[in-house]
Each structure stands twice: as C-alpha cells, then as structure tokens.
N, C-alpha and C positions, 0 to 999 in steps of 0.2 A: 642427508639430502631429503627435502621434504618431496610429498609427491605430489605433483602437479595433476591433479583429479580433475573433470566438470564434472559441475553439479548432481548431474543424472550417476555419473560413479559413487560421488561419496555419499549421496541419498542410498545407493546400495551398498553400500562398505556398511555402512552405518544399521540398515536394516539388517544384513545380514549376522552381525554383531548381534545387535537386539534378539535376532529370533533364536540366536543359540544361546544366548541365555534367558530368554524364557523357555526353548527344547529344556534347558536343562535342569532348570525350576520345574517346570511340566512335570519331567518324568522323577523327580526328586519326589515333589509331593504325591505324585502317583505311587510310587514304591511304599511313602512314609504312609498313606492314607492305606494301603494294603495290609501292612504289619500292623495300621492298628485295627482294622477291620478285622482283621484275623486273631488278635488279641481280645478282641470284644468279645467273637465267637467264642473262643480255647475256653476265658475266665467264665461267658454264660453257662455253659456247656458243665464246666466241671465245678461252677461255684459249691455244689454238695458234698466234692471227693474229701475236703479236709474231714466235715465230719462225718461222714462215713467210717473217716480211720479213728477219728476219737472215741467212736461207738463198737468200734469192734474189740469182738469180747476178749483174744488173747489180751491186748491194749489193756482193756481192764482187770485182767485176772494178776499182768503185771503190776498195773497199779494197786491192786487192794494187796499183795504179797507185797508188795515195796512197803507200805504200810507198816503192815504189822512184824515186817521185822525191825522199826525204828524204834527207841526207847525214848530217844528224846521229843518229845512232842513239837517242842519249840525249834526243831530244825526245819528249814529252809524244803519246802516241797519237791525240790529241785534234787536234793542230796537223794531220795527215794523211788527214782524209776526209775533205775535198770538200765542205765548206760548200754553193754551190751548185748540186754533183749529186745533193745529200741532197737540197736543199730541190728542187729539180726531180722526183724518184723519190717524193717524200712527197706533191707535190702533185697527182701523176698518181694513189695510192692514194687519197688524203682523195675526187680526183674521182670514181673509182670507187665509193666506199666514204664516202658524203657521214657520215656519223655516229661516225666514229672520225676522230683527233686523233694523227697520229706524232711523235713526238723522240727525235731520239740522246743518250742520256747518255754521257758519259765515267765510269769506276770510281769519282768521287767524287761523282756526281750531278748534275754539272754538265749543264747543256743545249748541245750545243753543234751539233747539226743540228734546222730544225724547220719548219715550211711555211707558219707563222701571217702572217698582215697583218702590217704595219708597226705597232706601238704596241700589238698585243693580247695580247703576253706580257707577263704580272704578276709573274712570277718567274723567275728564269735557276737556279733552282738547286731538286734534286728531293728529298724524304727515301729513302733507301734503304730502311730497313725495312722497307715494306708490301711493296715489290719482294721482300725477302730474303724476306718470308714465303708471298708467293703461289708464287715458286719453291717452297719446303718443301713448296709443297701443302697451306695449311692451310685451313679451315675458311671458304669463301664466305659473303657476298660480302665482301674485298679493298679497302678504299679508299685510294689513295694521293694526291697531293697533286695539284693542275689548276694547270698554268703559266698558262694564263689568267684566275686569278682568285687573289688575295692571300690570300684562306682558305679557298677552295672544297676538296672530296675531293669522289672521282670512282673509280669503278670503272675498270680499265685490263686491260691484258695487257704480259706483259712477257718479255724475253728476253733472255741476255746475247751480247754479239756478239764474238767472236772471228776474232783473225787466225792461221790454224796454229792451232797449243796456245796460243797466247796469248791471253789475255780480256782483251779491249781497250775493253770498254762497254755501253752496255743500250740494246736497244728500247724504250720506253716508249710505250706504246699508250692512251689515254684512248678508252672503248667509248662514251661518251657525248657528243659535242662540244655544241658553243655553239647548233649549226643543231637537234641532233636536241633540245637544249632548249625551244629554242621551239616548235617542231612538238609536243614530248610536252605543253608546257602550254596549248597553242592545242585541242590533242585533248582535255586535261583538263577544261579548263573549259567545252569545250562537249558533250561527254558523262558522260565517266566522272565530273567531280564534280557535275554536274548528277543523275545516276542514284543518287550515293551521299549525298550530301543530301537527295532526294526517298525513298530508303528509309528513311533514318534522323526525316525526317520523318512517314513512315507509322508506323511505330514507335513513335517521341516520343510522338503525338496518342492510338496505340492505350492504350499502357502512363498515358499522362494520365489521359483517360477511367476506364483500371478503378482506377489509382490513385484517381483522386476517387470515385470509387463504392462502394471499399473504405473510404477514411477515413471515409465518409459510415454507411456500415454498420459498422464500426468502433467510431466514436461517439454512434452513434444511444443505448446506454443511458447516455451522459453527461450526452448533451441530455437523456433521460428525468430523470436523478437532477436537473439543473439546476432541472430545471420544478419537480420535487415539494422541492426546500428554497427554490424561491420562494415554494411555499405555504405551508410550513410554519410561519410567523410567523401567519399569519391563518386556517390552517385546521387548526390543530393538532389538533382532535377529528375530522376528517372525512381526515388523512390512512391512503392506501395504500398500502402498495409490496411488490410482490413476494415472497414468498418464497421464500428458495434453492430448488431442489430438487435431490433426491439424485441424484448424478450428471451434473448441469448442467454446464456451461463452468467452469471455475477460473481461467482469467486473470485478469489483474488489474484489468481494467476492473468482470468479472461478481463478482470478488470485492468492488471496493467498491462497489460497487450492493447487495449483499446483507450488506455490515459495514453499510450505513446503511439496508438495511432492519430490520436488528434495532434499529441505534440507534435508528432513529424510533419501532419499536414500545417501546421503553424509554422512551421519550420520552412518548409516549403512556400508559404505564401510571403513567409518576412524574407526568404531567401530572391522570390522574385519581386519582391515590393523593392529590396535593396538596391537588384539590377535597374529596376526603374529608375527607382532615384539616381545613381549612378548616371542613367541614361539621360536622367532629365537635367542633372548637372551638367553634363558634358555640353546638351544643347543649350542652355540657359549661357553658358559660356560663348559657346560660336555667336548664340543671337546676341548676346550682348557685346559681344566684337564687333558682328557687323553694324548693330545700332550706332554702337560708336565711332567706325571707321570714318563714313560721310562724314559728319560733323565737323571731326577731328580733322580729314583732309580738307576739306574745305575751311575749317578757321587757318589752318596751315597754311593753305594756298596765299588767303585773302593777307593774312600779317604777310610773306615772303614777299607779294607783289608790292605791298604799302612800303615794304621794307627796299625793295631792290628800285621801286619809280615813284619815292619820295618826291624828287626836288623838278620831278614832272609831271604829277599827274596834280589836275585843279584841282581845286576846291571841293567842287560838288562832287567830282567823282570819289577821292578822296573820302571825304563823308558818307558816300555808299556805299565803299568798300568796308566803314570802319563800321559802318550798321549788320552789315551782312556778316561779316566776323563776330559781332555780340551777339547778332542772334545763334550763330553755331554754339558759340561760346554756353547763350541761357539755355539751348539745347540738351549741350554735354552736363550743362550742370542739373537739369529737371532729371533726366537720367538717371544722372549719379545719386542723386536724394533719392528718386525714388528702389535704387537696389539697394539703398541705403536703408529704404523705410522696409524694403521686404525682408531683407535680413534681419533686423530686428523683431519683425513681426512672428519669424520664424523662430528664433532663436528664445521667443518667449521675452525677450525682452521688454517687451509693453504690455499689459494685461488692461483690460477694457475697463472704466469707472463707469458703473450702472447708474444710470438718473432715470428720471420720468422725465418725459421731455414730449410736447406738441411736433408733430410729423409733420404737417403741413407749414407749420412758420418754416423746419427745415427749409419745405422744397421749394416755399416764397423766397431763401435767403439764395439757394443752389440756379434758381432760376434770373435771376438778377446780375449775378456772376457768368451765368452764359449769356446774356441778353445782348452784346453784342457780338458776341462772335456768332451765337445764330443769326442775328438779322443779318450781319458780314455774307453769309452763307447760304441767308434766306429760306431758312430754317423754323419751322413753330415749333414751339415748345408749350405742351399740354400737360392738363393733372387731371386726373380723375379722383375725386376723394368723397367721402362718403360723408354725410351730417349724424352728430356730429362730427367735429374731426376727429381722430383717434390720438390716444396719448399712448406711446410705448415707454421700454426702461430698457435701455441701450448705453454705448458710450456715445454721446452727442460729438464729438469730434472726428470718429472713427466711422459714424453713420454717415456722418460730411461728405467724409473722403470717400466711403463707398458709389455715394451719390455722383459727387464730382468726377470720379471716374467713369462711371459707366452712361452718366450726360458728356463728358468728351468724348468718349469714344463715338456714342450717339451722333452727337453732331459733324462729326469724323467722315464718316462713313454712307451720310445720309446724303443723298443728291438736293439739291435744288429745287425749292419748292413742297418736301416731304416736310414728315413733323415725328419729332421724340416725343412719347407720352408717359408721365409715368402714372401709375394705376396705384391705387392702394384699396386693399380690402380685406375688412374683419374674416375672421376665423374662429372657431370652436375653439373650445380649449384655450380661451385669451392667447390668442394667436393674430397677428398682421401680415396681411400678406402685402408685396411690395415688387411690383414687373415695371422694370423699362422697357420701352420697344420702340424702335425706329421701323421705318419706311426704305431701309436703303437693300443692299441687294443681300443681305444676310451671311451665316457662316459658312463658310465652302465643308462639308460632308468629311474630308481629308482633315481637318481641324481642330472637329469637335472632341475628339478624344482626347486630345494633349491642353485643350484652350485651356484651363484651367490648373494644369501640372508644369508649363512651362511658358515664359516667352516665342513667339512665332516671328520668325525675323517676314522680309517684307516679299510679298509676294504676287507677283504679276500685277493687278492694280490694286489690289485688296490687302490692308494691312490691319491684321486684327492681334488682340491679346495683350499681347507686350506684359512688361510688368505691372499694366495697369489692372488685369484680372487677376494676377497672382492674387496682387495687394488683396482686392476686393475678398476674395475668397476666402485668404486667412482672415481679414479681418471677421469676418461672418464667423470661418469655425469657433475663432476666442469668444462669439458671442453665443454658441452651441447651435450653429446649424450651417448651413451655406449654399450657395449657390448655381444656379441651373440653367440652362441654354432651353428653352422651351421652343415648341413646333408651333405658329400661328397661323393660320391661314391669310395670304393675305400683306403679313407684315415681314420686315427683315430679322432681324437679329430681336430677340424677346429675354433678357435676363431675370429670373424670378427668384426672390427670396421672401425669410418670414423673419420676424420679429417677436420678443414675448409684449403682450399689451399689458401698459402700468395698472 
C-alpha cells in the first residue's frame, strides 16, 4: 500500500534520507581523512627508523660473519644473514618498540629475515615499488604491502641494506603492527568514534530541525494556493487570492501563487461575464416575446375577423383590415430578419470586407432613404462634415446598416419639429470620428447599462434599443471598436463611433 504523503511530508522523507546519508559519508571521510592524517604523521615521524636498523652495528657484525663463512661467492646474498640472528635482533626491537613490525627483504622482495609467530605471515614476498618510491621521497603517506595479512597496506619505513658498496637488500619496517591495531580500535570505539558520531549527531538533528522549518515555510504558500483551488469548485464568487506586488519575491513558488491569482481572478470575471450573458439571454428572449406578441395578436385578430365577417364586411373595410394585417405581418417579418441578422453577427458568421469608400456619398444615399419618413414626421435631418470629405476603409454595407439604424431610431424618438445630425470628424492617428444625435428626450439613466448588451422591450412612452443597437454594436466591434451613448448638453440621445481613415 503506497503512502499517501503531501508535499510538505515527502520533501522531508526525502530530506531526511539525504541527510543520513551525507551524516554518513561525513563521518566516513572524517574517520578515513584521520587514519590517514595519522599515517602521514607515524611514516614522517619514523621515516629514519628502517635505517637506523640497517646501520646498527650488531646488524652488521652479522652481516660481515655471514660473509665470510660462505665459500661460494656466487650464492644468493640472501643464503648469508643469519636467519635466526635476524629473527633474535627484530624481536629485541618489536619488544622495545611494541608497534612496529621488522623484515629483511632480499633485492627481489623476498622476505627472508622476520620475528613474526609461527603461521602469522600471509606472504613471503613484498611489492617493491612503494619502497622505490618512499626512498625517492615522494609525497606521504606511503602504503606498501603487510606480510601479515593477504591484502592488507600499511604504512612502513624502509631502507636498503648494504654490505661494503654492495646493496644486498631492504629493511622493511611496518609503522603499524597487529598489537598497535587493536589498541588504536579498542581507543576508537571507545572515544574517538563515540565523540565523532555524537557531533555528527548534533549536527544531523540541528540541520533536520531548520531543514523541516524551512520546507515548512517554504511551502506554506502551497498549502495556501491548495486550500483556495479546493474552494474554488463551490466558492467561485466569494474567491480571494492575493495580489502580486511590486517588487515581491519572484521565485517560483510566489510566481505560481500569483499566475493563479490572476487566473482565478479571470476566472472570476468570465464566471460573472457568463451570468451576464446568461442574463441577457434570458431578457433578449422575454423582449423578443413581447415584440412579438402585438404583432402577432394583432395579425391574428385582423385574419380571424376577415375570416369569421367575410360575406359582410364591404369593400373598403375589408381592404383596411387586409392592410393592417400586412403591416403586422412586415413587422413580424423586419423583426425576424433582423434577430436573424444579429445572430449571425454574433456567431461570426459574416466578417466585414474592408474597402476605401467616400463617407459623405454614404450619408447623401442614408439621407434620401429617410427623406420621407422624416418630413412624414417633420423631422430635419442634418450633416456636418468637414472639406475635404473623408474617405475611410470599412465594410460599405455594414457601415449602411449601422447608419440606417441609428437615423431610424433617430427619427423614432424625435418629436416634431427637432432635427437628427450626423457629425463627422477627423482624428489623430488616421481616425474618423462619427456622432448621431437627435433633439428628442434621450436615454432614460435605468437603460444605459444594458442598451447595448440586450434588447429593451417597450416602456412607458419611450422605446429604445431593440435589436437595432445590438446589430450596430457588433457590427462596430468586427470593425475593431464600437459604440457609445454620449452626454450632450442640450441634445437627446448622442451615439458616437470611430472609423480607421483610408
């Protein structure tokens, strides 16, 4: 069964792993760097003792007697010193000198004088090289091989032994014997590694402690970030989280703490932008019920009547009734096109074809097309435009429509006798700018918020918005900007948009 840890756990499982084995590397290379510290010291110390025995004169009284009792010249220098006056002469040193370890080598390494017990030499034969190199004088401590033990090294002292000019074999000195082994691990383990375990344990437990107090602080804004996306499923409008500030921490913990404080607050805005929409669906529905209700009862009424007092109602009347039903009828159907045209608009379905196109023939063609329904209304309709005219780079079709809407609604809304103007005027940055405004009694203050996100069904005598602002609106944002209810002094209802200039 695996264990189900956080974070902040297995950052210390993990640490504390780590630290016991570097405690135990620690104290490993501290005990190894001791012994050889101490090795360094023994072989400096007694680098002289081999020859000191080479030069001492029983040593040589054997050697010239060994000599001259040989007959054969041509025997091995080896066959002539005294087996056991050596081992007699080494074991009067080793007693003196209980921690060094004597043997005579012969020129090929051989062992051939030594003081040891019966059965405790493990090898009769020495490597030469450590010997060659501790003479050269090189670089302490020196290990060369331990006759008493089959793979043992051992720091030593050495010296070669001569008879006359003749070099006839080596001292081999081992600075460490068998005895001073157990004496230095009976010492070890009852101080020195008792002392270097108990610091390294003080150590250990210090460096645990801050390590757990660091990871703990560390990760404290993890835990923070953890708690707040466990809320975040059931407290989406009631979350908090921090915001950067300038000059704060930047690692990478404080950095995702504050990437997911933006996302939440993202999260947040599309969670209330959603309800909106939501919201505004719901209403776009009712006002488009209700636009359509009238209409519809009334084409209803008028066919049912035409239908039920056929074979009695005149001519004329007849005829009015069938007018008044078509006009419901073009009603329902202007309507219909245009939630028609908004849905497409929204859905991306039409995308704006940019031209260069003259502004003012527009608003020459947009003004001709109201030209009687305002005088019907008695209505002026004005331009303001500037010399020369300006050319933008728009969709001409879609600029149309914008137009024709917000001149109907203009004339809509405008009493008797007032006047729609529309204004146009350059801008920086090859910008147009482009205001309608009527004269009539403006947008009621309860309105302005939504006139542009929904339909406004009809109210008291005032009927503004409809699908005729959506339209506008979108069409504006597909061209990258859109539209604004402006404050005039003065005038009623002021619509203001911009344009890029060709």
């Amino acid at each position: 069964m695996g264990m189900n840890l956080t974070l902040s756990q297995r950052l210390s499982v993990a640490f504390c792993a780590l630290l016991l084995v570097c405690c135990g590397a620690s104290a490993w290379l501290q005990i190894r760097a001791n012994i050889m510290r101490e090795q360094e010291v023994v072989q400096g110390l007694s680098l002289g003792l081999a020859r000191s025995i080479a030069l001492d004169a029983q040593l040589m009284e054997m050697q010239a007697q060994s000599d001259d009792d040989h007959a054969d010249p041509t025997a091995p220098p080896s066959d002539g010193l005294g087996p056991e006056a050596v081992r007699r002469l080494f074991g009067k040193l080793m007693r003196v000198n209980p921690s060094v370890e004597v043997y005579l080598l012969d020129l090929n390494g051989r062992i051939v004088g030594h003081a040891a017990p019966p059965g405790r030499l493990k090898r009769d034969h020495v490597d030469l090289v450590p010997i060659q190199r501790l003479l050269n004088k090189e670089t302490l401590p020196i290990q060369g091989d331990d006759p008493r033990s089959e793979h043992g090294r051992k720091v030593f002292s050495a010296a070669v032994l001569r008879s006359g000019e003749q070099k006839v074999g080596y001292i081999y000195v081992i600075l460490q014997s068998e005895e001073h082994d157990r004496l230095l691990a009976r010492a070890s383990a009852s101080s020195v590694l008792r002392t270097t375990l108990l610091s390294m344990s003080v150590v250990a437990g210090l460096v645990l402690i801050a390590g757990l107090l660091a990871f703990r602080l560390i990760t404290r804004p993890l835990r923070r970030l953890a708690a707040t996306m466990r809320q975040i499923d059931t407290k989406a409008e009631q979350l908090v989280l921090p915001a950067p500030k300038a000059g704060g921490p930047r690692d990478e913990i404080a950095i995702l703490e504050h990437s997911f404080a933006d996302m939440g607050e993202r999260i947040n805005q599309q969670w209330q932008a959603m309800r909106q929409l939501d919201q505004d669906r719901r209403e776009v529905v009712a006002n488009i019920s209700h636009d359509l209700r009238t209409p519809l009862g009334s084409l209803h009424g008028y066919l049912e009547t035409l239908s039920l007092k056929d074979a009695t109602l005149e001519a004329a009347e007849r005829q009015r009734y069938l007018d008044i039903a078509l006009a419901q009828s073009r009603k329902v159907g202007k309507l219909a096109q245009g939630l028609f045209e908004l849905a497409r608009l929204e859905h991306g379905a039409v995308q704006p074809e940019l031209e260069p196109f003259s502004l003012s023939d527009l608003i020459q063609d947009v003004f001709q097309k109201f030209e009687l329904q305002a005088a019907e209304r008695q209505v002026r309709l004005m331009a303001t435009l500037p010399h020369p005219a300006p050319m933008v780079r728009a969709d001409l079709g879609m600029i149309e429509r914008v137009l024709t809407n917000l001149f109907d609604n203009g004339i809509r809304h405008t009493p008797e006798g007032g006047t729609v103007e529309i204004t146009v005027k350059p801008l920086a940055e090859r910008k147009v700018e482009v205001s309608v405004a009527d004269t009539g009694p403006g947008v009621p203050a309860a309105m302005r918020d939504s006139l542009f996100r929904r339909p406004v069904a009809l109210r008291g005598e005032y009927r503004v918005g409809g699908l005729g602002l959506l339209t506008v609106n979108r069409i504006l944002q597909l061209h990258g900007g859109g539209i604004e209810l402006a404050d005039v002094p003065g005038l009623g209802a002021v619509f203001r948009f911009t344009l890029d200039a060709a």
